[in-house]
C-alpha positions in Angstrom: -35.9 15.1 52.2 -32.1 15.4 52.2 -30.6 16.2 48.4 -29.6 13.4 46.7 -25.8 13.5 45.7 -25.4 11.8 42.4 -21.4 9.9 42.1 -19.5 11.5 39.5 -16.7 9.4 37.8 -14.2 12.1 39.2 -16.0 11.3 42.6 -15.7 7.9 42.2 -11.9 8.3 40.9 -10.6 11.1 43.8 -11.7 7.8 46.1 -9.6 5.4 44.6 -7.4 7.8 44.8 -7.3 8.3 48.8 -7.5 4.8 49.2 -4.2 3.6 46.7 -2.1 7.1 48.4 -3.2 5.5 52.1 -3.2 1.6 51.4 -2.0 0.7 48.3 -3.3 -0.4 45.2 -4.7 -4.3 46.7 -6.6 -2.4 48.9 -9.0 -1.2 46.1 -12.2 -3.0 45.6 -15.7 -1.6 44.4 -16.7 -2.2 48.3 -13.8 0.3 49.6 -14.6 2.6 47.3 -18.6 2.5 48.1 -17.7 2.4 52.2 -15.5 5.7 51.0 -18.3 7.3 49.0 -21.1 6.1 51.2 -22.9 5.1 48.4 -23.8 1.6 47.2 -21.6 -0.3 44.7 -24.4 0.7 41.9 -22.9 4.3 40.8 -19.3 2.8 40.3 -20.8 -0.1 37.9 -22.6 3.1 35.9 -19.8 4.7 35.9 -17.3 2.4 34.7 -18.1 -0.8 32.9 -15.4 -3.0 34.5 -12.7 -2.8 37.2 -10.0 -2.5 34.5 -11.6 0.2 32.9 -11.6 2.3 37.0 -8.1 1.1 37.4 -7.0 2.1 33.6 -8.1 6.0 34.5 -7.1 5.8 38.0 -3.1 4.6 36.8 -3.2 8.2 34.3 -4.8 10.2 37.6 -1.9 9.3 39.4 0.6 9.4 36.8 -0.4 12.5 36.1 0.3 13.6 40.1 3.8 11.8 40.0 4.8 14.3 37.0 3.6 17.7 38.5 5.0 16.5 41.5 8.5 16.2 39.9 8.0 19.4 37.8 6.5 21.7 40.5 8.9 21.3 43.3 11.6 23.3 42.6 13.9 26.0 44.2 16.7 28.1 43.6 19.9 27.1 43.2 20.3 23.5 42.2 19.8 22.6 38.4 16.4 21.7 37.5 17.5 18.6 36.0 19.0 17.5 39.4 15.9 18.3 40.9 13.9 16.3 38.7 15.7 12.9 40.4 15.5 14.5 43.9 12.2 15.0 43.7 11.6 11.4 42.5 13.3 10.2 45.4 11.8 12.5 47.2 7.7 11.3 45.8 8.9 7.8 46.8 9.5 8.4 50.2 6.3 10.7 50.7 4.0 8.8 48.5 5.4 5.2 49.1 2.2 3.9 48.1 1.8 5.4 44.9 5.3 5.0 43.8 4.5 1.0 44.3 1.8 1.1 42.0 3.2 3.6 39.2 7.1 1.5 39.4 7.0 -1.5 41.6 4.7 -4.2 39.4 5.2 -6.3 36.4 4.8 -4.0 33.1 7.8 -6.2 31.3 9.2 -3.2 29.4 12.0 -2.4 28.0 13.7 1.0 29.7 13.9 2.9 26.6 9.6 1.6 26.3 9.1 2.9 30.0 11.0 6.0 29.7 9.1 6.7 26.5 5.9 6.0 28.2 6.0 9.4 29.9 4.7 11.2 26.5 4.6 15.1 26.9 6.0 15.0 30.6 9.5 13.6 29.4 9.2 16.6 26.5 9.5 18.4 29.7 12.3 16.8 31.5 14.3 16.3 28.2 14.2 20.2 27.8 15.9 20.3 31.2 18.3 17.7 30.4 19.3 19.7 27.1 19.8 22.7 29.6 22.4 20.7 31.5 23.8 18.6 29.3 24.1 20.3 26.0 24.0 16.6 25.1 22.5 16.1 21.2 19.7 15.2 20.2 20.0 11.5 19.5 22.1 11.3 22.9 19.5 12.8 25.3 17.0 9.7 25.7 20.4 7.1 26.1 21.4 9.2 28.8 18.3 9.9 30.6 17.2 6.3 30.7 21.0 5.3 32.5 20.4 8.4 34.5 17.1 6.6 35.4 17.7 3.4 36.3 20.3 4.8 38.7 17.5 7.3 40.1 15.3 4.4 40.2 17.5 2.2 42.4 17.5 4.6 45.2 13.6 5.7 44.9 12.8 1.5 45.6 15.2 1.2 47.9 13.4 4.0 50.1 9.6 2.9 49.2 10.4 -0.5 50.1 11.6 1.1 53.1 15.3 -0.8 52.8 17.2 2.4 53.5 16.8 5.9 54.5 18.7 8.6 52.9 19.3 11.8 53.8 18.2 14.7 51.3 22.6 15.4 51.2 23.3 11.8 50.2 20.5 11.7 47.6 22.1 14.9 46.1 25.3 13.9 46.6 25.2 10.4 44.8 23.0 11.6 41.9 25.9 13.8 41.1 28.5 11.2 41.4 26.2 9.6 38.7 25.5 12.5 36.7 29.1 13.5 36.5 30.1 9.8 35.7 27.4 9.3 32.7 28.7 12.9 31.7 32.5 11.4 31.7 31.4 8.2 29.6 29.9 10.4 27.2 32.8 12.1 26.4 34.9 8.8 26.0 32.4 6.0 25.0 34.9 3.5 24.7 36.0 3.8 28.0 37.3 0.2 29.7 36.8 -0.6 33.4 40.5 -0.3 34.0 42.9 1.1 36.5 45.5 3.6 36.7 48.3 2.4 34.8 46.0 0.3 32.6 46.5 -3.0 35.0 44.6 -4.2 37.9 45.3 -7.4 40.0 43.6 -10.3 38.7 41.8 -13.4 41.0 42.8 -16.7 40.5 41.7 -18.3 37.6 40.7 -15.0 35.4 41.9 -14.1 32.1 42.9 -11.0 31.4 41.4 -9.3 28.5 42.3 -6.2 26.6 
């Protein structure tokens, strides 16, 4: 008689895996996961008491892949921290499927609450940020959350497939924002104004100081 293979929870959870990475999180049902396994449906209730419960451990799996994926990939040359938001642009153009689920459904927090989220893996990225901002302490999480949201734009724009960039322009207009955050830094109060301190107004609007 062939040797029973008995579904580990890690079995169960490299599955939902596959299936999330190739069709996206709606795709995921106890059914797909026992046509994946060729098992029966029983092993994943033993496993897991609810659906919740799969998808709970299933969210930190691939969590877990997004932040090694941004850590890992680096090279020579261009400032880590940089590389950090090329390689998130980067993840949601290879992995548009699990960038959706990790960043494109309702959560309802804050960005400072999101950002924060991240635990030890944004202790990693703030030590790169440090590196190449010598920013302080207090300032580092402001400026990595604006740095974010920026980052973010781009990386939805390419999973939703809206636009393509190339890997230049990605590199090119994270710098434009990194050197602009790093300008508003040094002047806080700056005013949306143009040379000269004047701009031409449209009909009907005030002009404030």
């Amino acid at each position: 008689m062939p040797t029973k293979i008995r579904i580990s929870k890690d079995m169960i959870l490299d599955a939902a895996f596959e299936i999330v990475r190739q069709d996206g999180i709606e795709k995921l049902s106890n059914r797909e996961l026992a046509k994946k396994l060729k098992c029966s449906i029983r092993p994943i209730y033993y496993q897991f008491e609810n659906v919740e419960e799969m998808q709970k451990e299933l969210y930190v799996k691939i969590e877990k892949y997004f932040y090694k994926f941004l850590l890992d990939n680096m090279v020579e040359g261009i400032p880590q921290y940089k590389q950090v938001g090329i390689n998130y642009i980067r993840f949601a153009k290879k992995e548009k499927k699990l960038f959706q689920t990790l960043f494109m459904s309702e959560m309802d927090l804050t960005p400072d609450a999101f950002v924060s989220k991240a635990g030890d893996d944004y202790k990693e990225i703030e030590k790169l940020i440090k590196i190449s901002t010598n920013l302080k302490e207090d300032d580092i999480k402001d400026f990595h959350t604006k740095m974010w949201i920026f980052c973010h734009g781009m990386a939805t724009l390419v999973a939703s497939n809206t636009v393509n960039l190339t890997d230049e322009q990605i590199q090119q207009l994270l710098s434009y924002e990194f050197q602009a955050l790093m300008l508003l830094e040094e002047n806080p109060n700056n005013k949306w104004v143009l040379p000269k301190g004047d701009y031409k107004m449209e009909k009907g609007e005030k002009k404030n100081d």
